[in-house]
MMTF fields as JSON, N, C-alpha, C and O atoms, coordinates in Angstrom:
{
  "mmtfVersion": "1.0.0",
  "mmtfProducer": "UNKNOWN",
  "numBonds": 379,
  "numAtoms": 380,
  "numGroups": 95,
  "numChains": 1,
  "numModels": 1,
  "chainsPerModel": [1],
  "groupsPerChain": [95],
  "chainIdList": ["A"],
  "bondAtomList": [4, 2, 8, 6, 12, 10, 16, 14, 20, 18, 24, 22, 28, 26, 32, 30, 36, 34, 40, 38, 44, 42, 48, 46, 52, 50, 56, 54, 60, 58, 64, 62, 68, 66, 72, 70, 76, 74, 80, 78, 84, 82, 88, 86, 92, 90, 96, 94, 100, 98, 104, 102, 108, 106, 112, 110, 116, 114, 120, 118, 124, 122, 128, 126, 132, 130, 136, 134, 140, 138, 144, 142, 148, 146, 152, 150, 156, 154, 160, 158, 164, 162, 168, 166, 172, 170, 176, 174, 180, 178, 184, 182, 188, 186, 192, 190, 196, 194, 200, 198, 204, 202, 208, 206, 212, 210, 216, 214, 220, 218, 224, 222, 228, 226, 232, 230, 236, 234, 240, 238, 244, 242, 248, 246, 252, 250, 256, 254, 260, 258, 264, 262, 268, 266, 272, 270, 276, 274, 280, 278, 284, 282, 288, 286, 292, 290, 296, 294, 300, 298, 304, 302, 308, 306, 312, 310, 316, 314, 320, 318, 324, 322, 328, 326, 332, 330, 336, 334, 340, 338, 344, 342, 348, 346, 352, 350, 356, 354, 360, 358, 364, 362, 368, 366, 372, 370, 376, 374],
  "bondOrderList": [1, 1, 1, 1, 1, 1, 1, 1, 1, 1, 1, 1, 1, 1, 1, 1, 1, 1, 1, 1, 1, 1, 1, 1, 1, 1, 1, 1, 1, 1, 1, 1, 1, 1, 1, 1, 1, 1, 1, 1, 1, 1, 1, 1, 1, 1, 1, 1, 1, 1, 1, 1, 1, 1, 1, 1, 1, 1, 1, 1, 1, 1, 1, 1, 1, 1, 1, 1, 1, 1, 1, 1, 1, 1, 1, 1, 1, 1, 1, 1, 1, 1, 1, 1, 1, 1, 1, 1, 1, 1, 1, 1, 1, 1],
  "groupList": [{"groupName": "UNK", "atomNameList": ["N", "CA", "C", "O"], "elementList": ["N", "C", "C", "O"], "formalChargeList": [0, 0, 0, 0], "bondAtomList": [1, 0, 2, 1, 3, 2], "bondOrderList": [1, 1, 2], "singleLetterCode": "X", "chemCompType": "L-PEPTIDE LINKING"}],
  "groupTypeList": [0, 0, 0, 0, 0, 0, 0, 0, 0, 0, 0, 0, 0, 0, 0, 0, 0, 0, 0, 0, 0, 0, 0, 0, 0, 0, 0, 0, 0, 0, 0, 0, 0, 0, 0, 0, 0, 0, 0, 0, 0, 0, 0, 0, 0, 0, 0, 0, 0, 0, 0, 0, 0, 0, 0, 0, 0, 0, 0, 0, 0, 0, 0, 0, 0, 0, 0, 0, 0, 0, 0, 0, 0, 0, 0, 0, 0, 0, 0, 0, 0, 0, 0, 0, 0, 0, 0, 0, 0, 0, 0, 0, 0, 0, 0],
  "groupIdList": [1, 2, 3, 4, 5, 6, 7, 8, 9, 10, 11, 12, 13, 14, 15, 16, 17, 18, 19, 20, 21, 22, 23, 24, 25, 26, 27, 28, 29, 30, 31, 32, 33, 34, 35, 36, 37, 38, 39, 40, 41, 42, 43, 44, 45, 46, 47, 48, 49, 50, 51, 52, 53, 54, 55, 56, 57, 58, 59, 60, 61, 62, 63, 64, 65, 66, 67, 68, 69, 70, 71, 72, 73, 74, 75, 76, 77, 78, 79, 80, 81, 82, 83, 84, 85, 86, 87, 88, 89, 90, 91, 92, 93, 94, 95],
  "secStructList": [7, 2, 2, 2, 2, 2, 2, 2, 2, 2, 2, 2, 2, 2, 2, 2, 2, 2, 2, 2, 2, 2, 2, 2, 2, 2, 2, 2, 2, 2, 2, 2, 2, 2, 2, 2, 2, 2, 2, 2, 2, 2, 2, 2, 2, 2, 2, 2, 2, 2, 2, 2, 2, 2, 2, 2, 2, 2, 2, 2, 2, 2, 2, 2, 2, 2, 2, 2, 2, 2, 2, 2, 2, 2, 1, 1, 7, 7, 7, 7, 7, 7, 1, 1, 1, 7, 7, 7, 7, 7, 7, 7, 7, 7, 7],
  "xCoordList": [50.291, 49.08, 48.146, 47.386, 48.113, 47.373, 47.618, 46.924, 49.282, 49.858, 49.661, 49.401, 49.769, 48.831, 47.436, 47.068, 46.81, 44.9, 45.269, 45.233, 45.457, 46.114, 46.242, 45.621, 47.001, 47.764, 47.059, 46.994, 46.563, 45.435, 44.735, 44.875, 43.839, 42.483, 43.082, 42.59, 44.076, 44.949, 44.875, 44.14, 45.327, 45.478, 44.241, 44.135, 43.363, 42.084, 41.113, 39.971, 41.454, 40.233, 41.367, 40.818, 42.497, 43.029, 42.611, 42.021, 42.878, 42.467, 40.701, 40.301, 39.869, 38.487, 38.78, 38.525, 39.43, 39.61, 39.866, 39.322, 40.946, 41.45, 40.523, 40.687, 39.673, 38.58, 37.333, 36.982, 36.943, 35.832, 36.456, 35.666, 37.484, 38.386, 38.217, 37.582, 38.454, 38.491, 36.673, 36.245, 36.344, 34.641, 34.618, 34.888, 34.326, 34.431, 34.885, 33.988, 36.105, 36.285, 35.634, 35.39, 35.478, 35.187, 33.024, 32.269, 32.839, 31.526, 31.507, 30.665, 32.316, 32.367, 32.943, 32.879, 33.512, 33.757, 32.805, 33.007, 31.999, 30.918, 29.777, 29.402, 29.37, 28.859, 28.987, 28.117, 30.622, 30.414, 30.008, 29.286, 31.092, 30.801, 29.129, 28.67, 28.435, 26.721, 26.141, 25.135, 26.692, 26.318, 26.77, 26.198, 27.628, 28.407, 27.761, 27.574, 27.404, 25.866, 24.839, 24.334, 24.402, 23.056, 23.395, 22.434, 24.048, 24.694, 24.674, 24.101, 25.478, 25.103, 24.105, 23.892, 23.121, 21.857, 20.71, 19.968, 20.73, 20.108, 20.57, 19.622, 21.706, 22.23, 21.798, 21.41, 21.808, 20.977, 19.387, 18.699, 19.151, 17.206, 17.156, 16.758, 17.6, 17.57, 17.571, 16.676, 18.777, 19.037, 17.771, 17.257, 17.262, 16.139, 14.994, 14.192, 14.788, 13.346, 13.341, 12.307, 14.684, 15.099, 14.642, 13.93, 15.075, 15.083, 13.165, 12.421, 12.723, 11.134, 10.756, 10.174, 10.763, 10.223, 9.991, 8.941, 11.615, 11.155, 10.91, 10.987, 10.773, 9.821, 8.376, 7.609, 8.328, 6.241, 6.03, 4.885, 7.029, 6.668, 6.562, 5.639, 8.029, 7.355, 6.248, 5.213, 6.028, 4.732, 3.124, 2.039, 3.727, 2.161, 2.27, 1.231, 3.485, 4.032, 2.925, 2.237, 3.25, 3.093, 1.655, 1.035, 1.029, -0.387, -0.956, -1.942, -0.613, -1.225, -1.014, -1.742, 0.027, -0.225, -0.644, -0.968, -0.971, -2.201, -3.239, -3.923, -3.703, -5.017, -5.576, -6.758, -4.539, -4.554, -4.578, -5.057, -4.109, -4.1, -5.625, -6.299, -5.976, -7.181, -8.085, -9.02, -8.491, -9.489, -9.432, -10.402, -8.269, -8.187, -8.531, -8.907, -8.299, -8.742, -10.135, -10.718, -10.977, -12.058, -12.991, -13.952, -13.096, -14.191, -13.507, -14.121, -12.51, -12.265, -12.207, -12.134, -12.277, -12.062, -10.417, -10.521, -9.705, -8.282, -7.604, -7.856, -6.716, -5.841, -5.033, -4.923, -4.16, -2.498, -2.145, -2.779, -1.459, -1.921, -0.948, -0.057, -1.215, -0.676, 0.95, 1.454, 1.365, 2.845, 2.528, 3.367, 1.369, 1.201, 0.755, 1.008, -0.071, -0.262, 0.864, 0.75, 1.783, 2.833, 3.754, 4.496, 3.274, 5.028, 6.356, 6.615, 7.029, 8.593, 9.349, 10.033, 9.079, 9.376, 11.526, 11.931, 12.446, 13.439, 13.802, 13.506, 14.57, 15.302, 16.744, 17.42, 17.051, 18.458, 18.931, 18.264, 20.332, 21.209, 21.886, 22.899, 21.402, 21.768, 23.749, 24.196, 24.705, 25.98, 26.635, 27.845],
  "yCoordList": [46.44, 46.21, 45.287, 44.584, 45.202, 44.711, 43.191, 42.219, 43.479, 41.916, 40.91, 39.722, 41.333, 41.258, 40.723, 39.643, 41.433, 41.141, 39.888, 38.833, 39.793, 38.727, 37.813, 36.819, 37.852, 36.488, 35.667, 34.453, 36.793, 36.189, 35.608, 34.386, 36.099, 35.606, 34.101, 33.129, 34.116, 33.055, 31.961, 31.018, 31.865, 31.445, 30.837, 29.611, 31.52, 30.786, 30.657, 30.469, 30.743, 30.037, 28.414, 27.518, 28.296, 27.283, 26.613, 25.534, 27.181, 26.544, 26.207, 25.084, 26.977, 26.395, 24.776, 23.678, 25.132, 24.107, 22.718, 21.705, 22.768, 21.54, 21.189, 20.001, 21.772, 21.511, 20.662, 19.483, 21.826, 20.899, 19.789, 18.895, 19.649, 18.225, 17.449, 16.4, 17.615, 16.751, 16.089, 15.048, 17.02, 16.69, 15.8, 14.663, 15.906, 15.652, 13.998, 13.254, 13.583, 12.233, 11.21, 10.005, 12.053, 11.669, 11.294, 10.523, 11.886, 11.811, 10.588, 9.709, 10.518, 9.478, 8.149, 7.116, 8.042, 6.877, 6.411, 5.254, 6.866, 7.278, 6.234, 5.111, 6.862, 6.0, 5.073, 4.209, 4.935, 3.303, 2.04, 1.048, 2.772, 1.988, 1.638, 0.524, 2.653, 2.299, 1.535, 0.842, 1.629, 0.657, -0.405, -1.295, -0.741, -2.228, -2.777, -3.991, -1.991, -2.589, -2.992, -4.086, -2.28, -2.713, -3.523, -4.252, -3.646, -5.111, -6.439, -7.481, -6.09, -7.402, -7.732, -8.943, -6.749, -6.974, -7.549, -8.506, -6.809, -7.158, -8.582, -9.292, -9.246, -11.071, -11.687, -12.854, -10.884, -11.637, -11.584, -12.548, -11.002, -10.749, -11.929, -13.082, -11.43, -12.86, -14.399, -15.231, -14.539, -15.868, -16.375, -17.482, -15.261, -15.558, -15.631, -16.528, -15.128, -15.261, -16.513, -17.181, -17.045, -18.541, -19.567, -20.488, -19.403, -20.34, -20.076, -21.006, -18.977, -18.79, -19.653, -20.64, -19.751, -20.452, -21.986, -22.609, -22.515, -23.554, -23.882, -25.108, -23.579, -24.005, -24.289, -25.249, -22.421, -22.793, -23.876, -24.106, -24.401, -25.719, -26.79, -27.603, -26.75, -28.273, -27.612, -28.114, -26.921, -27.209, -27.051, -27.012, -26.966, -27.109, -28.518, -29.177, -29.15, -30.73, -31.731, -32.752, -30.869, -32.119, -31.479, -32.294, -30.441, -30.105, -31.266, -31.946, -31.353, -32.283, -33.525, -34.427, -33.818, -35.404, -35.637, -36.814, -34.444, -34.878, -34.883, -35.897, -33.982, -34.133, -35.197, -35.527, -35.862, -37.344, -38.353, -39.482, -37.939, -39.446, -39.273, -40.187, -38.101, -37.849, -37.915, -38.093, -37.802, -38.219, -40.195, -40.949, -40.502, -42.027, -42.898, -44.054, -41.9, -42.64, -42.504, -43.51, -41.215, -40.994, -41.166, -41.773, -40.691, -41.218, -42.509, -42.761, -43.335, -44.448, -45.723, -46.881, -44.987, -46.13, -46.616, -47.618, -46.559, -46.9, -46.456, -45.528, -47.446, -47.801, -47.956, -48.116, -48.021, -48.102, -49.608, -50.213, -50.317, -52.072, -52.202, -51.389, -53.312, -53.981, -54.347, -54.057, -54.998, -55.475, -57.268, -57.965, -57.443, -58.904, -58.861, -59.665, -57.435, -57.295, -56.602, -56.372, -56.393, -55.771, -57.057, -57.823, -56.903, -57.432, -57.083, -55.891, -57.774, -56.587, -57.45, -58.368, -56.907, -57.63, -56.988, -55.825, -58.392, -57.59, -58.302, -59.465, -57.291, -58.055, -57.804, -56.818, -59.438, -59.504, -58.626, -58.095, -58.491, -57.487, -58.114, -58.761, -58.003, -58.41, -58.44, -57.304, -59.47, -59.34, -59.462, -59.383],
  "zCoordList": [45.888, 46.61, 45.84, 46.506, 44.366, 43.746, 43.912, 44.213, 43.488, 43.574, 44.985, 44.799, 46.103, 47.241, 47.108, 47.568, 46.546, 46.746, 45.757, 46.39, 45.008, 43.805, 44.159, 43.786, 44.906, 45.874, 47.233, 47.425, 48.091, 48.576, 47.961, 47.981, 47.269, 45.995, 45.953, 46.526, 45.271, 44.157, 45.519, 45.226, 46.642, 48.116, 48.486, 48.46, 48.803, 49.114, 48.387, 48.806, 47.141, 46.181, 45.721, 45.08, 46.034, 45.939, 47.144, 47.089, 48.211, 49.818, 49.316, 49.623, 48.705, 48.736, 48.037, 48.53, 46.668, 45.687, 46.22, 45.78, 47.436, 47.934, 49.222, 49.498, 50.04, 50.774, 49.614, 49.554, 48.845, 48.134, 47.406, 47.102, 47.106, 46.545, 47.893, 47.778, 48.561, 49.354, 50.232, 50.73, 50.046, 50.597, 49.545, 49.932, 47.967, 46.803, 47.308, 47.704, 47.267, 47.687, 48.985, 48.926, 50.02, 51.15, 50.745, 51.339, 49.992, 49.335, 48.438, 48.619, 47.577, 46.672, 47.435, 46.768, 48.782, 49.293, 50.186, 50.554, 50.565, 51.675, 50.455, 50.793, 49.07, 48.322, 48.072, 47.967, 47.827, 47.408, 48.457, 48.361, 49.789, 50.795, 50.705, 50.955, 50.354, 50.992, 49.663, 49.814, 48.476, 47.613, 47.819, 47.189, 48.487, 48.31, 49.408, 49.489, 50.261, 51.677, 50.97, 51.224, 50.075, 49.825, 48.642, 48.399, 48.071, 47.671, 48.189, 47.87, 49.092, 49.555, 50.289, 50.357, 51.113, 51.293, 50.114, 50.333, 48.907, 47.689, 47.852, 48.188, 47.728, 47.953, 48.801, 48.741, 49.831, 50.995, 51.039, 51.376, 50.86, 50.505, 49.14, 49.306, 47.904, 47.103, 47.6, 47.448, 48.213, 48.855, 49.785, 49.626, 50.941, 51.582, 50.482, 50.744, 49.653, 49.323, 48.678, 48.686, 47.943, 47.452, 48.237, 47.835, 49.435, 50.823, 50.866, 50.554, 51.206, 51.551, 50.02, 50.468, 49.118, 48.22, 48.384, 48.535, 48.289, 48.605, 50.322, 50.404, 51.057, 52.014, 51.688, 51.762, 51.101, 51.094, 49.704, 49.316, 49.123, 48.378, 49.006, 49.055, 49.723, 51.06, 51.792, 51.354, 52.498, 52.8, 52.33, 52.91, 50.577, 50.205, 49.954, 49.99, 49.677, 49.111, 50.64, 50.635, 51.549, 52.864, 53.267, 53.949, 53.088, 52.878, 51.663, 51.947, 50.983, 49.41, 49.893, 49.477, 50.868, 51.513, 52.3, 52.461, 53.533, 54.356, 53.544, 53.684, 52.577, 52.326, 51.764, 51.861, 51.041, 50.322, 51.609, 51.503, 52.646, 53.887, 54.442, 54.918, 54.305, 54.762, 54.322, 55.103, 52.505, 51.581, 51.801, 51.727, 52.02, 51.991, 52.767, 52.572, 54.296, 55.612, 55.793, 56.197, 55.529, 55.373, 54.583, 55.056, 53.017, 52.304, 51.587, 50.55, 51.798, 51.219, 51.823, 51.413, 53.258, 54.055, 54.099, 54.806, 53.934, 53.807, 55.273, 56.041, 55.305, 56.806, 56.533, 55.318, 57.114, 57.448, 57.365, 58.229, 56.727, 56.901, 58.094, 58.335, 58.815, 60.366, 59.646, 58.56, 60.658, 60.625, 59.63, 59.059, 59.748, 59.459, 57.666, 56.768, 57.657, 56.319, 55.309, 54.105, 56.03, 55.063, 54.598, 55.213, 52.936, 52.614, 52.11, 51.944, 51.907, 51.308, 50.739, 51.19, 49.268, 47.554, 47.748, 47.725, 47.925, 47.695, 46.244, 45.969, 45.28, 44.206, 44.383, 44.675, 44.014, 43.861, 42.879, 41.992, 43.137, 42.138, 41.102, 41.367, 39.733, 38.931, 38.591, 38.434, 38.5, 38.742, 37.003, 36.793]
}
């Protein structure tokens, strides 16, 4: 009878053993999968904020050249020269 209770016992504390083994893995794959998401989210958020950088440089770049077309046209008086006032210096290529 003993050998019995024994054997049960021995039975489903092995049956627990291989359930929580197994949650046990199904847990640890469940993680990585969700680290390797936010992985590559972390790459992708980097990459965008790369990209958002240089934008707001071009457009402080083309803010700093209106404001220069606009200090020039306004308190300098400066214009755009006509087709008659432009000239165009070419140099030959030295061979």
């Amino acid at each position: 009878m003993i050998s019995n209770r024994g054997i049960c016992l021995f039975i489903l504390l092995s049956a627990g053993c291989l359930v929580s083994s197994v949650h046990l893995v199904s847990q640890i794959y469940d993680f990585r999968v969700s680290f390797s998401a936010i992985e590559k989210l972390n790459k992708n958020e980097e990459n965008l904020s790369f990209q958002s950088n240089l934008l707001l440089s071009e457009v402080e770049h083309y803010r700093n050249q209106l404001t220069i077309r606009k200090i020039a046209t306004e308190s300098l008086a400066m214009s755009l020269p006509s087709k008659k006032q432009q000239v165009f210096v070419y140099l030959k290529d030295k061979e």
